[in-house]
C-alpha positions in Angstrom: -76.7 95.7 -62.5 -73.7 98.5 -62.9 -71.3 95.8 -63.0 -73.6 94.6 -66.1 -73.6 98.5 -67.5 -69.7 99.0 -66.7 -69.2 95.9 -68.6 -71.3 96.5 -71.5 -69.6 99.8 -71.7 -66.1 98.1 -72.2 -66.8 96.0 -74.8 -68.5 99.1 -76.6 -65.3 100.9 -76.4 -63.2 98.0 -77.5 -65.4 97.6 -80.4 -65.0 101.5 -81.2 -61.5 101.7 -80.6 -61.2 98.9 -82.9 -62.9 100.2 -85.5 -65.9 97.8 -85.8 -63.1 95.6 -87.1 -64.2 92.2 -84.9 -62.2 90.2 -87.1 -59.0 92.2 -87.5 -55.3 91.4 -85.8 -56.6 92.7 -82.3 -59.2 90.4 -82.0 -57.2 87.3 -83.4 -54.4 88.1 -80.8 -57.1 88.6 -78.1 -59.0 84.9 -78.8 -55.5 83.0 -78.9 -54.3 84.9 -75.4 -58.1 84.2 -74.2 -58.2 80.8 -74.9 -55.3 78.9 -75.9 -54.4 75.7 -77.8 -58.0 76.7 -79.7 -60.0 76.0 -76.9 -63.3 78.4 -77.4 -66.3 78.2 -75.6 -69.1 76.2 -77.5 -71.6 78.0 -79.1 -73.1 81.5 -79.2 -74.2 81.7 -75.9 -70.8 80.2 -74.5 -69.0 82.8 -76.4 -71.4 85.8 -74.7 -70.7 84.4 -71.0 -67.1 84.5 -71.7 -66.9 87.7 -73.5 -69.2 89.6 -70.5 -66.7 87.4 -68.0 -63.8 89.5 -69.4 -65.9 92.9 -70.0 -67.0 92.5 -66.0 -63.4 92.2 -65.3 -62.1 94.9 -67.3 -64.6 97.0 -65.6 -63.6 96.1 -61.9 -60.2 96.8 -63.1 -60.5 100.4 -64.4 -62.8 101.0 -61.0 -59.6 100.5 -58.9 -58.1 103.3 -60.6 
């Protein structure tokens, strides 16, 4: 459940540090380094489990600190 939190709390942070902007030069770099050679999860959902994947990883990483 804090993992969930932590995570949710990364991507809200990414979202304001990018301005609300989901579509801007950050994001485009951060779907071609996330998934190259245009392979994207399929659908909505897909593209929620991967997104909270990273968030929850981002989170364990800033936790080490």
């Amino acid at each position: 459940m804090c993992e969930t939190l932590g995570a949710l709390w990364v991507l809200m942070t990414l979202l304001v540090s990018s301005r609300g902007r989901v579509g801007g030069a950050y994001w485009g770099w951060r779907m071609g380094t996330a998934f190259p050679g245009g392979k994207h999860p399929e659908g909505v959902f897909g593209a929620i489990r991967e997104g909270m994947g990273y968030a929850k990883w981002a989170w364990r990483i800033r936790r080490l600190r």
